[in-house]
KETOR-695050 format. One record per residue: x, y, z of N, C-alpha, C, CB in turn; residue in three letters. Coordinates in steps of 0.05 Angstrom, whole numbers, plus 32768, in hexadecimal, padded with zeros to 4 digits. Glycine has a CB too. Layout:
REM residues N
XYZXYZXYZXYZAla...
END
This chain:
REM residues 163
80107EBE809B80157EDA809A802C7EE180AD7FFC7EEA80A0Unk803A7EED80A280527EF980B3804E7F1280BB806C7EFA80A5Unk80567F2380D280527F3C80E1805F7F5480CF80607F3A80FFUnk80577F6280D3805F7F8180C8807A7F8080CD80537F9D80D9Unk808D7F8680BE80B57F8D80C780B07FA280B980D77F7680BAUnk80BA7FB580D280C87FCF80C580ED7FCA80BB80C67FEB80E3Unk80E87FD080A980FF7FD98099811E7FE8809780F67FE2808EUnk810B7FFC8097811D801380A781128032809A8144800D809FUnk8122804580A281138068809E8126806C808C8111808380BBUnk811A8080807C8128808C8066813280AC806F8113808C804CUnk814380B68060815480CE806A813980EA8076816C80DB8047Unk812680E18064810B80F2806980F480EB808080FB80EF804EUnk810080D4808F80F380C680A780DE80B7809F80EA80D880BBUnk80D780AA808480C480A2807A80C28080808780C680A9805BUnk80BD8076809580BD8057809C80B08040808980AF805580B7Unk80C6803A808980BF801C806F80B98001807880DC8013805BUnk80A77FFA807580977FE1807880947FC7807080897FE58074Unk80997FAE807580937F9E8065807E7F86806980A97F968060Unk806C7F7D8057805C7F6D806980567F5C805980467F798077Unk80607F3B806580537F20804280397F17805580717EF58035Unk802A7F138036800B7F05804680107EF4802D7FE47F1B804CUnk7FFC7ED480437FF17EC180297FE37EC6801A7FE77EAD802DUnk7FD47ED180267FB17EE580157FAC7EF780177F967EE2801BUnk7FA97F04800E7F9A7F2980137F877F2C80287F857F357FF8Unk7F787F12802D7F687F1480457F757F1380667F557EFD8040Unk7F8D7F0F80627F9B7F1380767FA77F2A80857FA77F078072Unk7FA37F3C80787FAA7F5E807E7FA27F5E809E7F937F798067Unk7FB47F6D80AC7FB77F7180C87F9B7F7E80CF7FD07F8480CFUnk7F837F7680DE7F787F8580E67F7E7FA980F17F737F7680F3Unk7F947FA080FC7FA57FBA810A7FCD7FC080FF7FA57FAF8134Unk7FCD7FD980FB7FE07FDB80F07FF37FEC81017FD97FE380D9Unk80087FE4811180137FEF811C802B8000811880137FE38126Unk8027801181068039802280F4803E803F8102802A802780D5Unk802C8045811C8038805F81258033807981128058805B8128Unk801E807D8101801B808B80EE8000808480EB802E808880D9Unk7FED80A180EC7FCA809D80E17FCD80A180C27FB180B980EFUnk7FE0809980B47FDF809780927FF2808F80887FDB80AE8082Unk7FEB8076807980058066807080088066805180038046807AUnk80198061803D801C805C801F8023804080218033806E800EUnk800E802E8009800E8015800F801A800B7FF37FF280098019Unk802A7FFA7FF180317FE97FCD80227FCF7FD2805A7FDF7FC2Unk80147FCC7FC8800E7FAD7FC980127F9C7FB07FF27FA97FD1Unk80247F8E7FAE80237F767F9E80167F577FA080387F747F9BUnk80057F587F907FF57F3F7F877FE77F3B7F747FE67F387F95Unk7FDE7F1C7F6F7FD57F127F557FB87F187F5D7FDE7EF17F4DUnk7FAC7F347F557F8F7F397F627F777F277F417F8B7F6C7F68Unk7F887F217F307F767F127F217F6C7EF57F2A7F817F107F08Unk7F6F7EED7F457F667ED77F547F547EE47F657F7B7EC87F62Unk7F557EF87F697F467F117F7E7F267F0F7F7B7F507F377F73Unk7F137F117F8C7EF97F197F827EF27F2F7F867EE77F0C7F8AUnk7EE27F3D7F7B7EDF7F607F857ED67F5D7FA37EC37F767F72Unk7EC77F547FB47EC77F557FCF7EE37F517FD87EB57F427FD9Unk7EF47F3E7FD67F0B7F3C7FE07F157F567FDF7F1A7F2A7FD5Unk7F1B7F667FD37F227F797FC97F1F7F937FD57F197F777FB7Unk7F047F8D7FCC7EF57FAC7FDD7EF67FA77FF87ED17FB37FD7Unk7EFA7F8F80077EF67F9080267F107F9480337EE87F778032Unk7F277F8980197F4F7F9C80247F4A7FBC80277F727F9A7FFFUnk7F377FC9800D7F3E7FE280027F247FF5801D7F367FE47FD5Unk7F177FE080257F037FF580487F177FEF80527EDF7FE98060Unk7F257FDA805A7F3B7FDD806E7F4B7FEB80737F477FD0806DUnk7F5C7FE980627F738001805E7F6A801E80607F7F7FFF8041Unk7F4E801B80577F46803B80557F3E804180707F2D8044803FUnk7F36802C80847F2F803580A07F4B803880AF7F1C801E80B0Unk7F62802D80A17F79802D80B47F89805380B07F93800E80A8Unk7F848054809B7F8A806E808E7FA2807A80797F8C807B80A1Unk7F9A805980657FAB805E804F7FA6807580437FAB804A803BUnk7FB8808680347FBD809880247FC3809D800A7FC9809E802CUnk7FD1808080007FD980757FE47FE280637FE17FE6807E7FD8Unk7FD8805A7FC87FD2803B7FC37FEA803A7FA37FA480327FBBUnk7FF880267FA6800780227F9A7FFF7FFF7F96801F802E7FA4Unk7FF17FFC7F767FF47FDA7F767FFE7FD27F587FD37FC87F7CUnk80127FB47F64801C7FAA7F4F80117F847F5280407FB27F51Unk80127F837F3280127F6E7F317FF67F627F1A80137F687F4DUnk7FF37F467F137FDD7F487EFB7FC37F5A7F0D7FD07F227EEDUnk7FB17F5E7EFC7FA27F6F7F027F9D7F807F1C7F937F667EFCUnk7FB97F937F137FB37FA47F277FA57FB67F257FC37FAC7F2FUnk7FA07FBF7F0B7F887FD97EFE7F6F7FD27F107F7E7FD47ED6Unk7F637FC17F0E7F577FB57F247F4D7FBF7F3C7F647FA67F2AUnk7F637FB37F4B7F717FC17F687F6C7FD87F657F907FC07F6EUnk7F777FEC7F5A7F7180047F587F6380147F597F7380087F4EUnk7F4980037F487F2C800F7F3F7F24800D7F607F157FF77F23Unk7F217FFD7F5C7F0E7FF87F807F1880007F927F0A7FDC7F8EUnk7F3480067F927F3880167FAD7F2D80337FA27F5B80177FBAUnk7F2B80337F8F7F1B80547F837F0280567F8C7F1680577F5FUnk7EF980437F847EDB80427F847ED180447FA47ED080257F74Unk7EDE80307FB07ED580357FCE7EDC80597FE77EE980187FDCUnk7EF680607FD97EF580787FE17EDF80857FD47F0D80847FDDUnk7ED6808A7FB87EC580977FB47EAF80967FC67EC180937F9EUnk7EA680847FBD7E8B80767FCF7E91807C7FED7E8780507FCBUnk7EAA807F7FF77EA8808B80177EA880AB80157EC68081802DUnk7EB480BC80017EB280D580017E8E80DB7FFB7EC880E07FECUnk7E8280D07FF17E6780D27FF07E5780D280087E5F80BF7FE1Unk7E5E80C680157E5080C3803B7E5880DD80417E5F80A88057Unk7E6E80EE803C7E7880F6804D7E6F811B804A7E9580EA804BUnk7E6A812A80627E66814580547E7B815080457E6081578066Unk7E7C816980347E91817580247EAA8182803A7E83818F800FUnk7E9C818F804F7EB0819580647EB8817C80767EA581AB8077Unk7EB2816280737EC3814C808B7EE48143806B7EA0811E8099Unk7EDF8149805F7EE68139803D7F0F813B80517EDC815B800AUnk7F128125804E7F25811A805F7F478117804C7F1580FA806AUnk7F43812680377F57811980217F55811580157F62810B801FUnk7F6881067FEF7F5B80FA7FDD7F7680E17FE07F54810D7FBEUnk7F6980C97FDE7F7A80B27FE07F8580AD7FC67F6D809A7FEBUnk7FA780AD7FC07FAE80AD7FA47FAF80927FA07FC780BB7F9DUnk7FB4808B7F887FB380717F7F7FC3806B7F667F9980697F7CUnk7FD780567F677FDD80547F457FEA80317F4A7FFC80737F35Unk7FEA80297F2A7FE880137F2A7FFC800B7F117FCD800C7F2AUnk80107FF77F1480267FF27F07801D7FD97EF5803D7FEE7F1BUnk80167FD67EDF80077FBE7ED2802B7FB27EC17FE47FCC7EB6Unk802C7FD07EB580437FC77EA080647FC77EA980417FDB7E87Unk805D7FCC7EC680777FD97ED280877FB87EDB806E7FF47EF4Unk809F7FBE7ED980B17F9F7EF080AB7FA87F0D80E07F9C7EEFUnk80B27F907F1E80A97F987F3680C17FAF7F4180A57F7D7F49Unk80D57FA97F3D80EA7FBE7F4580E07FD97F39810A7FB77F39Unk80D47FE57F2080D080007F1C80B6800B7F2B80CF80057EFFUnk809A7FF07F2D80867FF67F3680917FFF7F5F80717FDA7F2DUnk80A27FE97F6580A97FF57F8880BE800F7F8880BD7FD87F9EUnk80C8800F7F6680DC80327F7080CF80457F7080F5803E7F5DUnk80B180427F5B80A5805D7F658091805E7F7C809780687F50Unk808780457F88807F804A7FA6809F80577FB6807380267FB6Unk80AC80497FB480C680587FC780C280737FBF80EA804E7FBFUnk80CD80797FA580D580947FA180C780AB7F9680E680937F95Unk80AF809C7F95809780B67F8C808080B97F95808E80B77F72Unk8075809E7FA2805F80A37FAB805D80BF7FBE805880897FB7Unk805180CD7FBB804280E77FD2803180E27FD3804081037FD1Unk802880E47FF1800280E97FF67FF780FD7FF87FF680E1800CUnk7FE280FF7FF17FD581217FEE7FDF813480047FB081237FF3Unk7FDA814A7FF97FE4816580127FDB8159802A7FD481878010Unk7FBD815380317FB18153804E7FBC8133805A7F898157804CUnk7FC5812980527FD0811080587FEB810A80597FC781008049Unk7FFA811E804E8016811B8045802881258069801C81348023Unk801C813780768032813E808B8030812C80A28030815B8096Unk801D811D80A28017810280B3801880E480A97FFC810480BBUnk801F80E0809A802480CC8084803B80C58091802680D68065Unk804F80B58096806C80B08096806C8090809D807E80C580AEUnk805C80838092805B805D8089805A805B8071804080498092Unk8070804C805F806A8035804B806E80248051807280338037Unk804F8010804980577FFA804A80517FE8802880477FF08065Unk806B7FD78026806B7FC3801180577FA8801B808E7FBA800BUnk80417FAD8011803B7F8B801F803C7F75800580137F888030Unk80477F5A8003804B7F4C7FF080327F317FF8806C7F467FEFUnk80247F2B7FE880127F167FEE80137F007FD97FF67F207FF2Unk80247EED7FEA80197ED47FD780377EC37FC37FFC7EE57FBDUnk804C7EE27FD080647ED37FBC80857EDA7FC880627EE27F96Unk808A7EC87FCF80A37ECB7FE580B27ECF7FCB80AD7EAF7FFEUnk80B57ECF7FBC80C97ED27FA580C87EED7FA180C47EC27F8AUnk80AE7EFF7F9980A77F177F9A80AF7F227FB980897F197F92Unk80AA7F1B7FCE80AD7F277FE880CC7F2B7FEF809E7F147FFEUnk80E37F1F7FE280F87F1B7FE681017F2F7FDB81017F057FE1Unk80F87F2E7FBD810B7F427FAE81027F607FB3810A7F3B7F8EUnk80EE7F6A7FC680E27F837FCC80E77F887FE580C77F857FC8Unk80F37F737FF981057F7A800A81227F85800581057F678017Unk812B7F727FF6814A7F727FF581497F937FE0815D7F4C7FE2Unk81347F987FD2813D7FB77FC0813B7FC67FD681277FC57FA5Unk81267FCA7FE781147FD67FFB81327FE3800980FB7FBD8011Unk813B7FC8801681547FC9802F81707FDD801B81627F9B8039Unk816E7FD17FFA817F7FE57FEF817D7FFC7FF3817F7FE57FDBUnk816480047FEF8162801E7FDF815F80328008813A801E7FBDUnk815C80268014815E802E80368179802C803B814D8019804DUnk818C801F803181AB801D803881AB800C805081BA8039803EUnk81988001805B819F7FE4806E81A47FCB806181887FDC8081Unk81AF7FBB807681B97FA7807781A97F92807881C87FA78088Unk81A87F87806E81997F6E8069819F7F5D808281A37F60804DUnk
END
């Protein structure tokens, strides 16, 4: 696993992220992003995935204080569901007055990876109550330096840095 690289900020101060893991089980305990709410893309082959694997990225992230979930790759519908399901299942613990947000979610099955990371770049928003404290994306790529390369080098495009 390689460390979090920031990227660089966008004209809107939004900080861009990049992060390759061998496994999904490798996700940073701690995320040092400077921000209590991040927008996450994750690409991977989650049809190797087991639903625990899964569900124990999608408590994670949700204790760190993701906001929106952006996943690509074979079954990412998947991915999706369960990070659904586990917010649900945490809004259920929770009283109607603590209700913390709604975590968005969407999932690129039919998309290339370049259209599935332009609309994390360029569309993802996080809900109202999450959105003015929000200012992390992170791209994390797991499992494919070929995929991790080419979502840097758009990433660094579409930021106007230098490679």
């Amino acid at each position: 696993m390689k460390s979090l690289q920031l990227l660089g900020t966008d004209v809107s101060d939004r900080k861009f992220y990049a992060l390759d893991l061998d496994r999904l089980v490798d996700w940073p305990a701690r995320l040092d992003v400077r921000s209590p709410h991040f927008v996450l893309f994750v690409a991977c082959d989650a049809g190797r995935l087991d639903v625990d694997t899964i569900a124990t990225f999608a408590e994670t992230t949700l204790d760190q204080g993701l906001a929106y979930l952006c996943a690509w790759g074979p079954d990412c519908e998947r991915v999706h569901d369960i990070f659904d399901e586990c917010q649900v299942m945490r809004s259920l613990d929770l009283p109607r007055d603590q209700d913390k947000g709604v975590l968005m979610t969407t999932w690129h099955d039919t998309e290339t990876l370049e259209d599935a990371l332009d609309f994390f770049f360029r569309c993802a928003v996080p809900n109202k109550d999450f959105a003015p404290v929000c200012t992390a994306w992170i791209a994390a790529f797991v499992g494919s330096s070929e995929h991790a390369g080419k979502m840097r080098s758009l990433l660094y495009a579409w930021l106007g840095q230098k490679r």
